[in-house]
ZAMARGU-4260 file (C-alpha; in steps of 0.2 Angstrom, whole numbers, plus 5000, padded with zeros to 4 digits):
<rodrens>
0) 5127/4987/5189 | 5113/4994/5200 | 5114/5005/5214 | 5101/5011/5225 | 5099/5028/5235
5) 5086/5034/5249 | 5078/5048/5241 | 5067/5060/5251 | 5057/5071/5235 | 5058/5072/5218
10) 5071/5087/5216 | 5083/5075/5229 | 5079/5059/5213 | 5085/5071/5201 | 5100/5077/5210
15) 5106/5060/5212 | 5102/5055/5197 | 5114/5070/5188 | 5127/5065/5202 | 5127/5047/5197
20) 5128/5052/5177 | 5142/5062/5178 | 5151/5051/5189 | 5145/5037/5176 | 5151/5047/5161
25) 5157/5033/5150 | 5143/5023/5153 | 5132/5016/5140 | 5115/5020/5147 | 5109/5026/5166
30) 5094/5019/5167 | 5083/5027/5183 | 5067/5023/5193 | 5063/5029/5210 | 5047/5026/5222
35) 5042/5043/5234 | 5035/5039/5249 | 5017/5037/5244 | 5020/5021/5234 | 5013/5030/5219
40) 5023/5045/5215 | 5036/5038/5206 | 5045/5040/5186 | 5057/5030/5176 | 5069/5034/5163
45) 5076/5023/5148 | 5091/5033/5144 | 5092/5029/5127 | 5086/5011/5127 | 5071/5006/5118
50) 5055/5012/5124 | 5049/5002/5139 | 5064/4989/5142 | 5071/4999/5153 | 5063/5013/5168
55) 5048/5003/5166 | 5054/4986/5174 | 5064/4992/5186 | 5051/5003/5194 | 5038/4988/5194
60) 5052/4978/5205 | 5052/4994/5218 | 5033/4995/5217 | 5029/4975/5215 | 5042/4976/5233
65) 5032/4990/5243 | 5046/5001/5242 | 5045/5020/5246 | 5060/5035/5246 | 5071/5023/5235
70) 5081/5028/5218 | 5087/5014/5209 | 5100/5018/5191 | 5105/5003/5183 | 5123/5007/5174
75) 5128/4999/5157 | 5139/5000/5147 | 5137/4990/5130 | 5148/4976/5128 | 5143/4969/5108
80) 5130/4957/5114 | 5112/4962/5109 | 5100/4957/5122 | 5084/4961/5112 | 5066/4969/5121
85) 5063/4955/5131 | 5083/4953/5138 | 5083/4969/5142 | 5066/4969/5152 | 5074/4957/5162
90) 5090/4960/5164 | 5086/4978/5170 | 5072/4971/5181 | 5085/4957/5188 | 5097/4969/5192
95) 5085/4979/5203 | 5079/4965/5211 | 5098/4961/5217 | 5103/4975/5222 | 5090/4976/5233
100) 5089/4958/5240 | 5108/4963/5243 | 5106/4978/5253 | 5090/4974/5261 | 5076/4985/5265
105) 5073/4996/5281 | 5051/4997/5288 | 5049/5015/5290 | 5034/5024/5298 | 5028/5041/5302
110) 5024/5044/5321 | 5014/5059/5329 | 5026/5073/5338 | 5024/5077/5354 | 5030/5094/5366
115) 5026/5085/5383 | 5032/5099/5398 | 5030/5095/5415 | 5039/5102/5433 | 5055/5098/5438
120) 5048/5086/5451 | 5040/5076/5440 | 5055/5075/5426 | 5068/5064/5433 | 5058/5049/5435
125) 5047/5053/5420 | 5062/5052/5410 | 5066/5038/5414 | 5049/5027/5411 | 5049/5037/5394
130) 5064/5029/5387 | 5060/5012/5392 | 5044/5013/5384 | 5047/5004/5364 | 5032/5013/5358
135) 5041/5031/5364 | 5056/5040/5354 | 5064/5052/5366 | 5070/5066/5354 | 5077/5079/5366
140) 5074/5088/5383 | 5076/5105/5386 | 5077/5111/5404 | 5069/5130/5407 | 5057/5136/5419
145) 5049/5119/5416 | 5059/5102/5407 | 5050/5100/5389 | 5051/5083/5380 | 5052/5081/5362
150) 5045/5062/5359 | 5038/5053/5345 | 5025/5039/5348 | 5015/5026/5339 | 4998/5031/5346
155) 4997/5049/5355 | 4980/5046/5363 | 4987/5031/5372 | 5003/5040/5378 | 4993/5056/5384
160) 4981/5046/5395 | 4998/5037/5402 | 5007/5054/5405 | 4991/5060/5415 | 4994/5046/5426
165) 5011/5046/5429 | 5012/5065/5433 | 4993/5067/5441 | 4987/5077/5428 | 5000/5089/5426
170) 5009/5085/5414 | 5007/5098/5398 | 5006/5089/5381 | 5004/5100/5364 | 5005/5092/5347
175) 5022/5093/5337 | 5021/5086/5319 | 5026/5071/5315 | 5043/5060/5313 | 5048/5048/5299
180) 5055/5033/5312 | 5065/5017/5307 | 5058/5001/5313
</rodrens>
């Protein structure tokens, strides 16, 4: 049995990984491997199986996919038959690959953060060309002496130029981060 968790660090992995363990008591072996969102920074446990059959397939499957933020533990419990170094390989390596063909994949991306403030004149109908832009996620809007948008958005050069023209120059953009967005 694999499951598979969104994992944002490597103190969240270990978490869920302690989580699934105790919940998996009786189990066998937990076998782990998990992907951070770089595509590199990654580890992989055998729990008790031989050296290499185990952690080491499964993390190949989430790498050899292109997944990031993702824990996979692959639960066993032994039932007499002996599956050998090269059943285990793919039996552990199967069983991540399944788990994620059955719960699919989600294409995450990181988009610049923008603090757009502009007049009360201008807000109404700005608002309103902002959210049916597809390149544009309208986080929030605060209404002070000024409104303030909080957006997110593909390519912040191109939306600055377009909020120049739409408000004639006054509208007040200052960098904010950045915002993991699914696709």
């Amino acid at each position: 049995m694999c499951t598979l968790y969104r994992v944002g660090s490597d103190g969240e992995a270990r978490e869920r990984i302690n989580a699934h363990r105790k919940a998996h008591w009786e189990a066998t072996h937990n076998c782990t491997a998990y992907v951070l969102d770089d595509g590199q920074s990654g580890r992989s446990s055998d729990d008790g199986e031989p050296a290499g059959t185990a952690g080491v397939p499964m993390l190949e499957v989430l790498r050899g996919r292109g997944l990031t933020d993702v824990l996979a533990v692959v639960t066993r419990y032994f039932g007499g038959v002996k599956l050998g170094a090269g059943g285990l390989v793919r039996a552990y390596g199967a069983a991540v690959s399944a788990a994620v063909d059955a719960a699919g994949t989600v294409e995450l991306a990181y988009w610049p953060r923008l603090l757009v403030r502009v007049d009360y004149g201008a807000a109404g109908s700005l608002e309103g060309l902002l959210r049916l832009r597809e390149d544009v996620r309208l986080i929030g809007v605060d209404f002070g002496a000024e409104v303030a948008f909080e957006l997110a958005c593909t390519d912040a050069e191109i939306l600055v130029a377009w909020l120049a023209s739409q408000t004639a120059g006054g509208a007040e953009v200052e960098p904010a981060g950045v915002l993991r967005v699914e696709l």
